[in-house]
N, C-alpha and C positions, 0 to 999 in steps of 0.2 A: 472704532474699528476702521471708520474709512479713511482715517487719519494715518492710521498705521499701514494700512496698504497702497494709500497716494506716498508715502515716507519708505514704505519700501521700493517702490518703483523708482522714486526719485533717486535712490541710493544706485541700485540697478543700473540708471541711467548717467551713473556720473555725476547728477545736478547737487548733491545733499551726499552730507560725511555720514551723519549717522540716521537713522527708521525715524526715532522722536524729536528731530531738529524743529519740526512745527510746534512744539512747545517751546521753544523759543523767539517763535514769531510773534508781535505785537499782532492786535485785534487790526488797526489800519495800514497795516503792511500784509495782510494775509491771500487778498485780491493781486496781489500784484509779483507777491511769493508762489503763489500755486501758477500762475502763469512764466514765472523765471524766475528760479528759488538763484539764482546765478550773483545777481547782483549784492543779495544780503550775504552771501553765503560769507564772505571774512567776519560781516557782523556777526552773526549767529554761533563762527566759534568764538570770538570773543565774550560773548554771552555765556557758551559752555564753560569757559575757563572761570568767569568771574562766579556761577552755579558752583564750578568744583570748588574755588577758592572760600566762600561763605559757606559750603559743604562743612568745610574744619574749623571751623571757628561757631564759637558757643553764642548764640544771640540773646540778649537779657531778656529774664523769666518775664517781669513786667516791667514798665516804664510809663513815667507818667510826664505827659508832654510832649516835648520832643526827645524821639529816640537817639537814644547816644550815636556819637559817630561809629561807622564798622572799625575803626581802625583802633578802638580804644575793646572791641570783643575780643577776649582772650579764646587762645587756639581749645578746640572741641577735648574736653577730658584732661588738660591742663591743670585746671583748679585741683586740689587734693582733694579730696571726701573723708572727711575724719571717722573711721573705725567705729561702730558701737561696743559699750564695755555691759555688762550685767548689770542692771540698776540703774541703766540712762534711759532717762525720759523724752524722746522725740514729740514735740507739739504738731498738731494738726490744726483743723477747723472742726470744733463741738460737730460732729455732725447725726446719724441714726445713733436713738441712745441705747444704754447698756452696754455692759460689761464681759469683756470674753478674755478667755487664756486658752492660746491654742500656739500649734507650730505654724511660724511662717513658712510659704512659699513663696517665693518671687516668682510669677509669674509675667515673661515681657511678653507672649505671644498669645492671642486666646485660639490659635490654632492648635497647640502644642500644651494642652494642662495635663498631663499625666503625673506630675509630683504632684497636685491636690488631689487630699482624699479629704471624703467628709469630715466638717469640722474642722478642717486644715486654715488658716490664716489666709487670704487672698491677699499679696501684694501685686500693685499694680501698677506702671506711669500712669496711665490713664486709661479709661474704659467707656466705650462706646454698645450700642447693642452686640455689637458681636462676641461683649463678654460675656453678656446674661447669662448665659449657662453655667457656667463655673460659680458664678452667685449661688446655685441652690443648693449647691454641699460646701458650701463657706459658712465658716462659723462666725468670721468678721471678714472684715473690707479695712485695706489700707492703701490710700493712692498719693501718686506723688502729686498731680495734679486736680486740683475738684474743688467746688465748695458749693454753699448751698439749695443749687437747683439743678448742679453735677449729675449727669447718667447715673454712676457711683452712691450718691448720694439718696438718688430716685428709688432704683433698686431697693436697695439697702434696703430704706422704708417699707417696701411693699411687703419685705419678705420678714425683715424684723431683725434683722442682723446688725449687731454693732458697725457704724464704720466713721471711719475718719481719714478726711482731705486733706489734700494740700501739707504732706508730710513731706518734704521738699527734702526729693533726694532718697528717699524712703527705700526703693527699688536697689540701690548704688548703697547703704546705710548699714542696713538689713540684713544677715546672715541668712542663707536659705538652712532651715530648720531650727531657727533659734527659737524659742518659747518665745509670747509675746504677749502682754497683755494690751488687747484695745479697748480704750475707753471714749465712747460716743459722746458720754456724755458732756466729756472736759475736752476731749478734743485731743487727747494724748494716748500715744504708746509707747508702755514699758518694755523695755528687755528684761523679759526674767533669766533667763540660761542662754549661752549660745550653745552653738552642736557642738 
């Protein structure tokens, strides 16, 4: 907060374009930024352009070694997402076992769950504590990112509900209310019907 109000005054005062430009400040320029934001200040938008520019472009899921160069990440949404049909098997990671058929829900927001009703399908990119709720009227857990020590995965366990990780793309895949079958234990889910 005191960030944001040295950032507004700076703005105020002419010294700084925009409130959150101190997010842009390195750790050993920050001494010498708050005393005369003046000097970096071409840096700092060139920093905001290069943030907007890697904004639109897709960074790989993992990478092992050295990360590829930016210039070979293809622009954000670019790649196609091939469609589910009835009878396609999406893999995950084996994760809480047992077996469920229920209606997905894609859910991207855990502020925003009103299409889950109990028993409804949890899809998810990923889930942190601020899902936990929407866990206890989920009949299964399906996330695009997770595996075996995953929040997601955590949950799951505790409560006893099928789920399965790392279904890559799953959220983007996934029809909201398609029938679905999850299985924890292989680590797959079926599409049984779409809406």
């Amino acid at each position: 907060m005191a960030m944001h109000l040295i950032g507004r005054r700076l703005v105020e005062q002419g010294l700084c374009d925009e409130v959150a430009d101190f997010g842009l400040v390195k750790d050993g320029e920050m001494d010498a930024w708050l005393k005369d934001p003046r000097p970096l200040r071409a840096e700092i938008a060139r920093r905001r352009d290069l943030m907007a520019a890697y904004a639109n472009l897709q960074e790989p899921f993992v990478f092992w070694g050295t990360q590829p160069d930016v210039s070979t990440w293809p622009a954000r949404g670019a790649t196609a997402i091939e469609p589910v049909k009835a009878g396609d098997v999406l893999s995950g990671f084996p994760g809480c076992p047992g077996q469920v058929t229920g209606v997905a829900r894609v859910i991207l927001d855990p502020i925003d769950p009103t299409a889950l009703e109990p028993g409804d399908i949890l899809v998810a990119p990923i889930t942190d504590p601020s899902w936990t709720p929407l866990f206890v009227s989920a009949g299964g857990v399906i996330v695009d990112v997770g595996a075996a020590q995953s929040h997601a995965m955590i949950v799951s366990r505790e409560l006893g509900i099928p789920c399965v990780p790392s279904v890559t793309n799953g959220t983007r895949r996934i029809p909201n209310g398609a029938t679905v079958t999850v299985n924890g234990d292989a680590g797959t889910v079926t599409i049984v019907a779409l809406p």
